[in-house]
VEXZAMI-503591 format. One record per residue: x, y, z of N, C-alpha, C in turn; residue in three letters. Coordinates in steps of 0.1 Angstrom, whole numbers, plus 5000, padded with zeros to 4 digits. Example, Ala and Ser with C-alpha at 12.3 -4.5 7.8 and 13.67 -1.06 7.14 Angstrom:
2
513249435078512349555078513249675078ALA
512849785071513749895071512950005079SER
***
This chain:
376
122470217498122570067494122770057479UNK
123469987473124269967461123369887455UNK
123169927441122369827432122869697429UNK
122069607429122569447429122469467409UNK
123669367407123369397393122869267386UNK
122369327373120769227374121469087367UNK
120568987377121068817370120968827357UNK
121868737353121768687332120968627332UNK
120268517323119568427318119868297322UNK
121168297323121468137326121368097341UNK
121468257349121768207359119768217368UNK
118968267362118068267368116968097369UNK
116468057379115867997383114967897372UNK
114967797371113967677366113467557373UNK
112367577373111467437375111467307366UNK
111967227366112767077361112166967368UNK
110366947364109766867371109866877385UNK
110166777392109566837404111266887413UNK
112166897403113466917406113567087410UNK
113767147418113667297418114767367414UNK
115267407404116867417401117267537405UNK
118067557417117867687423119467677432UNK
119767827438120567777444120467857458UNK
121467807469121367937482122168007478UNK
123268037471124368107468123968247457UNK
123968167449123368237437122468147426UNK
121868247418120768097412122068067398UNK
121967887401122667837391121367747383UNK
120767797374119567697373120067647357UNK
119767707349120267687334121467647333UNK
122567627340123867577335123867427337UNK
124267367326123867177326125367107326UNK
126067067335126866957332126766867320UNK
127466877311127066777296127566657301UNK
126766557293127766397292128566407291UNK
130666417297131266417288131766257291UNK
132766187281133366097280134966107288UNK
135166047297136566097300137465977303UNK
137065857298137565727299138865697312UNK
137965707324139165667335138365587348UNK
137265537337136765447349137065287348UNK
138265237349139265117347138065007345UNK
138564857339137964787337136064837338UNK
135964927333134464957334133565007345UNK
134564987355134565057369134165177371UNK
133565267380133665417389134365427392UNK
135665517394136765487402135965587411UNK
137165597422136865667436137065827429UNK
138365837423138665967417137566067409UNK
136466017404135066057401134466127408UNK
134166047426133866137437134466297435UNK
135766327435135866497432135266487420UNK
135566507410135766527397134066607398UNK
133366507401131566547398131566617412UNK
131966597424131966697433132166867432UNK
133366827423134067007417133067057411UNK
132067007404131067047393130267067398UNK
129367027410128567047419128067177422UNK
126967267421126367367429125167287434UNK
124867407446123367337452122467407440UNK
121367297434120367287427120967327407UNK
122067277407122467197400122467117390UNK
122367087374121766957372123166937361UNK
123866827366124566717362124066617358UNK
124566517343124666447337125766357334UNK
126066237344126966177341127566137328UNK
128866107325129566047315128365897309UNK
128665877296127765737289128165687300UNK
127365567307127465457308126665347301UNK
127665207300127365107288125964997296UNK
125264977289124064877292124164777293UNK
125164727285125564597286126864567283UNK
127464457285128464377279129264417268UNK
128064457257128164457244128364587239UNK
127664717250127564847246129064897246UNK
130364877251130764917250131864987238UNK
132265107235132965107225134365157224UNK
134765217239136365267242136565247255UNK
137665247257138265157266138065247277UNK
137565207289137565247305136565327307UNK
135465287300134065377303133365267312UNK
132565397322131865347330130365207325UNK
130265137333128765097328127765067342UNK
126465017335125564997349124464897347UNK
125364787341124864667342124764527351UNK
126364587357126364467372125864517384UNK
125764487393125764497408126664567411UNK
128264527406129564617414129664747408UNK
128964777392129164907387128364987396UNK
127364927404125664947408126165077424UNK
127264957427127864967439128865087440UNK
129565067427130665177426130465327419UNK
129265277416128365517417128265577427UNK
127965487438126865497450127665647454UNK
129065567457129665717469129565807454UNK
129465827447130165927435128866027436UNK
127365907431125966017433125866067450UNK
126266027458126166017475126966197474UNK
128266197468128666327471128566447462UNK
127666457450126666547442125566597453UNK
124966447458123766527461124066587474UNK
125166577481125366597493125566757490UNK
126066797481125966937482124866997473UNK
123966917471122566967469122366977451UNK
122866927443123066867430122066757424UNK
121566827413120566667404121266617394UNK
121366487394121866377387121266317381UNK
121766297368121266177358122266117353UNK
121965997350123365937341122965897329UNK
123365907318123765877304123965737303UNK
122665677302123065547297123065527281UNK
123865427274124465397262124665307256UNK
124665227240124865147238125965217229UNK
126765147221127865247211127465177197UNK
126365067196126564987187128064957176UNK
127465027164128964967158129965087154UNK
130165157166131265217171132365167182UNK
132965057180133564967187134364897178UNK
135164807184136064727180135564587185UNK
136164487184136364307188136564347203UNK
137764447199138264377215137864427226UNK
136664537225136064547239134764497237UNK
134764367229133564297231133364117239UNK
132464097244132263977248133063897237UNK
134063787242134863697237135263757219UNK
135563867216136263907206134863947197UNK
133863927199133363907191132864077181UNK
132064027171131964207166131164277171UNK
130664377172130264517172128764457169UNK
127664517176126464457172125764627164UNK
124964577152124364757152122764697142UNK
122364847134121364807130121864777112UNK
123064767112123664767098124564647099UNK
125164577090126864577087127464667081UNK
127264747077128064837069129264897080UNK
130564867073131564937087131665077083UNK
132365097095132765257097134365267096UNK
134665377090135865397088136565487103UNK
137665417102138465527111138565657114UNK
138165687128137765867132138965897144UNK
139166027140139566087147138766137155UNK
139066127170138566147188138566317182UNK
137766387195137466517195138866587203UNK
139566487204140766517214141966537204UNK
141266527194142266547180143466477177UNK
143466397186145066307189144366127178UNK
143866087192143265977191142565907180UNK
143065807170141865767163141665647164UNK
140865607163139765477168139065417153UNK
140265287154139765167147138665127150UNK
137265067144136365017144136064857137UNK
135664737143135664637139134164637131UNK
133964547119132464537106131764507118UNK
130564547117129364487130128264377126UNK
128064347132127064257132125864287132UNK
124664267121123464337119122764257132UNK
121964297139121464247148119664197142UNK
119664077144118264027141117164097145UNK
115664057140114664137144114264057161UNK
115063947158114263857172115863917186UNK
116463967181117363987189117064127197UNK
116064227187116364397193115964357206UNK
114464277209114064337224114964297237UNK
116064197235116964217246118064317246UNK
117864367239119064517239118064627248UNK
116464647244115664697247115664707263UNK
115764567266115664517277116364557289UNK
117964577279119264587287119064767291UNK
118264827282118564997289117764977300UNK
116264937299115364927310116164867325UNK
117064777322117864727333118864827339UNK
119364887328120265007333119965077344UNK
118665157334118265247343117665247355UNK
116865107359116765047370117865047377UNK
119164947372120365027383121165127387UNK
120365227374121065367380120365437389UNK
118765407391117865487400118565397418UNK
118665247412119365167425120665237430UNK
121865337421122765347423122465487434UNK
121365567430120765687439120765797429UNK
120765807411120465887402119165947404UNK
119166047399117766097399116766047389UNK
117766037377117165987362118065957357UNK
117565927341118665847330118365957318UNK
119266007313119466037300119765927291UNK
118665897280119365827271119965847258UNK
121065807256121865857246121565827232UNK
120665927224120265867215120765947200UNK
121765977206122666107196124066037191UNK
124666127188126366107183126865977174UNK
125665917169126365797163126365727164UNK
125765657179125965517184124265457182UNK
124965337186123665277186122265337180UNK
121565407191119965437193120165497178UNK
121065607177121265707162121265647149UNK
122165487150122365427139120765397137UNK
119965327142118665287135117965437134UNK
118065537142117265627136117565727122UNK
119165727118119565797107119365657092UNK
118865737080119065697069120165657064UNK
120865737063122565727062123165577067UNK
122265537076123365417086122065267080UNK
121165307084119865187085119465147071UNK
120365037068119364957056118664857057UNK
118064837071117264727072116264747063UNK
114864617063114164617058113164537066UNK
113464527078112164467085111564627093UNK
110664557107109564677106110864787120UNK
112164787117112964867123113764937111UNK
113164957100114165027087113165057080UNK
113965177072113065197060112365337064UNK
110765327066110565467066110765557078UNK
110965647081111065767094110565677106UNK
109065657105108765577117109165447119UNK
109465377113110265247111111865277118UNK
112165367111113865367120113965447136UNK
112465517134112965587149111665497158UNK
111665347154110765267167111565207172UNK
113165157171113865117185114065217194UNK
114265317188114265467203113265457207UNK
111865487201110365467215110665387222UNK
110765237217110265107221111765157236UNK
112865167231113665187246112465287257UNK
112265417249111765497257110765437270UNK
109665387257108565317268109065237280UNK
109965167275110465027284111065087296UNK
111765227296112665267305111365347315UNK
110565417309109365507314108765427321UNK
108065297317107165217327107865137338UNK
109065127334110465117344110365167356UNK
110965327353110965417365110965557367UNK
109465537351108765677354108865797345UNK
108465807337108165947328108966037334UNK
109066087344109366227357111166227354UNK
111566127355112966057358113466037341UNK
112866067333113865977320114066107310UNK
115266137302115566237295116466127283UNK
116066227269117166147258117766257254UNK
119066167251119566337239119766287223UNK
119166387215119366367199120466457193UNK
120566397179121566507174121066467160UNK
119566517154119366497141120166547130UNK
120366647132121366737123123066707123UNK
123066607136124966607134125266457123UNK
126366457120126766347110127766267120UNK
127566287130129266167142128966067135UNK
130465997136130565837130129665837121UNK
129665877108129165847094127465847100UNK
127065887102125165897109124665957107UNK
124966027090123666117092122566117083UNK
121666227082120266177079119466267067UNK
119366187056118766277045117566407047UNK
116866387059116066507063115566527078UNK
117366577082117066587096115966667105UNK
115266777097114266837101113366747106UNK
112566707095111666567098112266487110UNK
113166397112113566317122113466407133UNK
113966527138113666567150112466587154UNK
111966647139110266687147109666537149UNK
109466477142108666297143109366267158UNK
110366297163110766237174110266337182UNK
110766497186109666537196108666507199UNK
107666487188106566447183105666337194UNK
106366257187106566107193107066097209UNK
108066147217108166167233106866227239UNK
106366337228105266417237104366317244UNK
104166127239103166117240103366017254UNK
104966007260105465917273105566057278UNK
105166137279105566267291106966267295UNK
107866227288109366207296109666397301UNK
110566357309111166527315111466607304UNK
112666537299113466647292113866587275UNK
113966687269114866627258116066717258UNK
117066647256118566737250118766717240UNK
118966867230119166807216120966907214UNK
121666857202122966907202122367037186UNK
123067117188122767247177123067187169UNK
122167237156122667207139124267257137UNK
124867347141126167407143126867287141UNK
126667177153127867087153127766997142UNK
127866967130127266907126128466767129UNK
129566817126130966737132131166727145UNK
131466597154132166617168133166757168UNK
132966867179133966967183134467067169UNK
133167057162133367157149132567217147UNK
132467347150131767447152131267477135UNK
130167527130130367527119128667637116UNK
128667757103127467787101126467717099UNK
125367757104124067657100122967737098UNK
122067687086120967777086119667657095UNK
119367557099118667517103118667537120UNK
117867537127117967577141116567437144UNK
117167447161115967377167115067437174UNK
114567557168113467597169112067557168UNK
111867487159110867367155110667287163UNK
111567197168111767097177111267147191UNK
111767267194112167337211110067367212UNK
109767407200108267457199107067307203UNK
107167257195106767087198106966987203UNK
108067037214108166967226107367007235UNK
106766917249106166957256106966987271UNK
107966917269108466917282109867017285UNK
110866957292111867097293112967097281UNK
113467187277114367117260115667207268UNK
117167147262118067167267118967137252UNK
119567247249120267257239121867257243UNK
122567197237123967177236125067167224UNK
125967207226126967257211127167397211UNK
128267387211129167527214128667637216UNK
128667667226127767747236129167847243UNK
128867947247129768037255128668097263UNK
129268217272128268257280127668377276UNK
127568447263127168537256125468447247UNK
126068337241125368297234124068187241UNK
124868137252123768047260122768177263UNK
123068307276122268347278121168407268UNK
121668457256120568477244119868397240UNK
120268227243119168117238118568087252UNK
118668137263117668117273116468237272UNK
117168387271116468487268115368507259UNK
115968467246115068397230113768257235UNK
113568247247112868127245113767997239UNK
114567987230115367897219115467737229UNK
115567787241116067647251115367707268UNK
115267607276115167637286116367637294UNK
117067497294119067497299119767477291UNK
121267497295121867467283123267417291UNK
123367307280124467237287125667257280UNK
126867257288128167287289129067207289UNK
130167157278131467037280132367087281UNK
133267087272134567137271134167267283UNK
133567347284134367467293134067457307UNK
133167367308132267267321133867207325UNK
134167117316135566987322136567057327UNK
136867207319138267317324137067407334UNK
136267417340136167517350135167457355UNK
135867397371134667327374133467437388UNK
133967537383132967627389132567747376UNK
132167697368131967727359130267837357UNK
129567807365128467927369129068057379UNK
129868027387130568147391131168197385UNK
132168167373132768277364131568307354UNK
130468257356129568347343129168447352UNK
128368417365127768527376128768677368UNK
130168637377131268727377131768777357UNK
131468687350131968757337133368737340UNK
133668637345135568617352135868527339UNK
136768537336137768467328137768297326UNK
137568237318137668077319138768037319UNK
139067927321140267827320140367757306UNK
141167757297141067707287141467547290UNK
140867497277140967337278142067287273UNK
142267137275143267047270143366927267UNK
142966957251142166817244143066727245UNK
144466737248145166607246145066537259UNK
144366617272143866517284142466477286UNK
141666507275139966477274139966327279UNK
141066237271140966097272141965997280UNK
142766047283143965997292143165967305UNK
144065827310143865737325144065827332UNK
144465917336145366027345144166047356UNK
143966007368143166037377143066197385UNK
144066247381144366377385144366507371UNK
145566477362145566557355144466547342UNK
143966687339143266707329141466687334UNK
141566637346140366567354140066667364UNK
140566637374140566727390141266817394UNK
142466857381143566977384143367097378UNK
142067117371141367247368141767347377UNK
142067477377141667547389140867647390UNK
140567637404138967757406139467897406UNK
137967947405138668167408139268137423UNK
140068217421140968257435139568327442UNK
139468287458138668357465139368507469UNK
138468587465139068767470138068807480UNK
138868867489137968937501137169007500UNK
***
C-alpha cells in the first residue's frame, strides 16, 4: 500500500463556529474565497451569470465571501455592483447562495458602504458622495491598472445623520441572512466608508465620531453591535486593513488602530475578523514590511483570516506559524476556480487578467477560467 502524501496546512480541516470546514473529497478548509469586486451585476442587480461564477469556486465545506454589496442607495461607488437593500436585490441572490450551498459551501456576503469613494453620478438624484470628511480624493487608478475613477467632494455627514447609515448595514445584513447567506462580512477596510472614520489621515471631525482612536473607531462598533443583535455574533465577520493607505486612508499609528479594534470585537464575540497584510500597503502592490499582524492575530479571540498576496508556499507557512487560521485568496481564486485542487496537486495556476477584473463581460475574464484537465 503506497504512502498517502502528507496534507499541507491549507488544506487541513477547521472549525469556523459552528461551520465545519471540511471536505468529502479532500480537506479544503483554510482556502477563503476573497471579496472580489467584479462589477457585472447590472443596474445593481445579481445577474444569473454569478450562479456559475461562485458555483466554479465552490468545494463542499468551503468558505466563500461574496463581492461588496451596497447598503444603501448611497453606498454605492462603481458602476454595476451588487447591493442588498431592496427586496429584488433580496430576490436576485437567492438562486446564486441556493447553488454554493447546494454543493455544500459557506457563504457570507460583504456588505458596504464606499463613502466618499464615489462620484454624483451613482448617487441618489446626482447628489455627492456622503463620508466622514469633505476633504476630496484625488483620482486613482483601479487594481486593474487600466481604469481610473474620478471621485465627486463628499459630503461630511452630520452627527444626527450617522445612525441611519448604522441602520442601513443592520438592514443589509438582515436581507442577506433573508437572501439564504450564512453571514455578513463587513467591509471595514480599503478606504471606504467604515475606514474613512476609523483612519486619521481621512477623519477631521470633531464631534464624539473624530478625533481620538476611540472616537474614530465608534462608527465601526456601533455598526458592529447593530448588525450582531440583528442576526447574531455566530454569523457576523469584518475585514480591516489598518496598515493599507487605499484611497488616501491611511493612519498615523496603524499598530494601535488594529489592536484597539481587535480589542474592541473581543467584546461582541463576532466569528471572524479578516485583516489584509501590512505588505499591501497599496491596492495590488506587494511591498516589504516590517510590521506583521501578529499582535492583532494574538488578541483576537475568535477565528483571524489574513489576506494580501498570498501564494501557496507562503499561506501554508502562515497557517503552520499559527500567523492566521485561513487565508483568503483573490486574484489567483478569480483565475482558478478550483484553486484548492491545484494546491492539493502543487499543479500549475492560471495566470490572471487585470484588464478583465472589471469589464460587463458575463463570460470572459469571469466563467472562462479553466480547470485541471481530469487524468485517469
Amino acid at each position: 500500500m503506497s504512502a498517502q502524501a502528507p496534507t499541507i496546512p491549507l488544506l487541513t480541516p477547521y472549525k469556523l463556529g459552528k461551520f465545519n470546514l471540511s471536505h468529502r473529497c479532500f480537506l479544503f478548509s483554510r482556502v477563503v474565497l476573497a471579496p472580489l469586486t467584479r462589477r457585472r451585476s447590472y443596474n445593481n442587480l445579481p445577474q444569473p451569470h454569478a450562479i456559475l461564477y461562485y458555483s466554479q469556486r465552490t468545494t463542499n465545506g468551503g468558505l466563500l465571501i461574496a463581492e461588496a454589496s451596497g447598503v444603501s442607495d448611497t453606498a454605492q461607488g462603481f458602476a454595476d455592483m451588487p447591493g442588498l437593500w431592496t427586496e429584488e436585490q433580496v430576490e436576485a441572490w437567492k438562486p446564486i447562495v441556493d447553488a454554493v450551498h447546494a454543493k455544500g459551501g459557506v457563504f457570507f456576503c460583504q456588505i458596504w458602504h464606499a463613502g466618499r469613494v464615489s462620484n454624483s453620478v451613482f448617487q441618489p438624484n446626482g447628489q455627492a458622495p456622503i463620508s466622514c470628511t469633505d476633504k476630496p480624493l484625488t483620482p486613482q487608478v483601479l487594481s486593474d491598472g487600466v481604469d481610473v475613477a474620478e471621485f465627486t467632494p463628499p459630503r461630511q455627514l452630520r452627527t444626527d445623520e450617522i445612525p441611519q447609515i448604522i441602520n442601513d448595514f443592520r438592514l443589509s445584513a438582515r436581507n442577506a441572512i433573508e437572501a439564504g447567506f450564512d453571514g455578513v462580512e463587513i467591509h471595514g477596510a480599503n478606504g471606504y466608508l467604515i475606514d474613512q472614520f476609523m483612519k486619521d489621515q481621512v477623519n477631521d471631525r470633531t464631534d464624539q465620531y473624530g478625533g481620538s482612536l476611540e472616537n474614530r473607531c465608534r462608527f465601526a462598533l456601533e455598526i458592529i453591535e447593530a448588525v450582531v443583535n440583528e442576526i447574531g455574533a455566530d454569523k457576523v465577520g469584518i475585514r480591516l486593513s489598518p496598515f493599507a493607505d487605499y484611497m488616501e486612508s491611511g493612519d498615523s499609528n496603524p499598530e494601535a488602530l488594529g489592536l484597539y479594534m481587535v480589542q474592541s470585537l473581543n467584546k461582541y464575540g463576532i466569528l471572524y475578523c479578516h485583516v489584509i497584510e501590512p505588505r499591501m500597503k497599496e491596492a495590488a502592490v506587494k511591498s516589504e514590511s516590517a510590521d506583521s499582524l501578529l499582535p492583532m492575530r494574538k488578541a483576537f479571540n475568535g477565528t483571524f483570516i489574513a489576506a494580501g498576496g498570498f501564494d501557496r508556499e507562503d499561506g501554508n507557512n502562515a497557517v503552520a506559524e499559527g500567523c492566521a487560521d485561513l487565508i483568503a485568496y483573490g486574484r489567483w481564486f478569480l483565475s482558478n476556480p478550483d484553486l484548492a485542487k491545484r494546491f492539493e496537486l502543487n499543479a500549475p495556476l492560471n495566470k490572471y487578467d487585470r484588464s478583465t477584473f472589471y469589464t460587463s463581460d458575463p463570460v470572459v475574464g469571469y466563467t472562462d477560467y479553466p480547470f485541471l484537465e481530469t487524468t485517469a
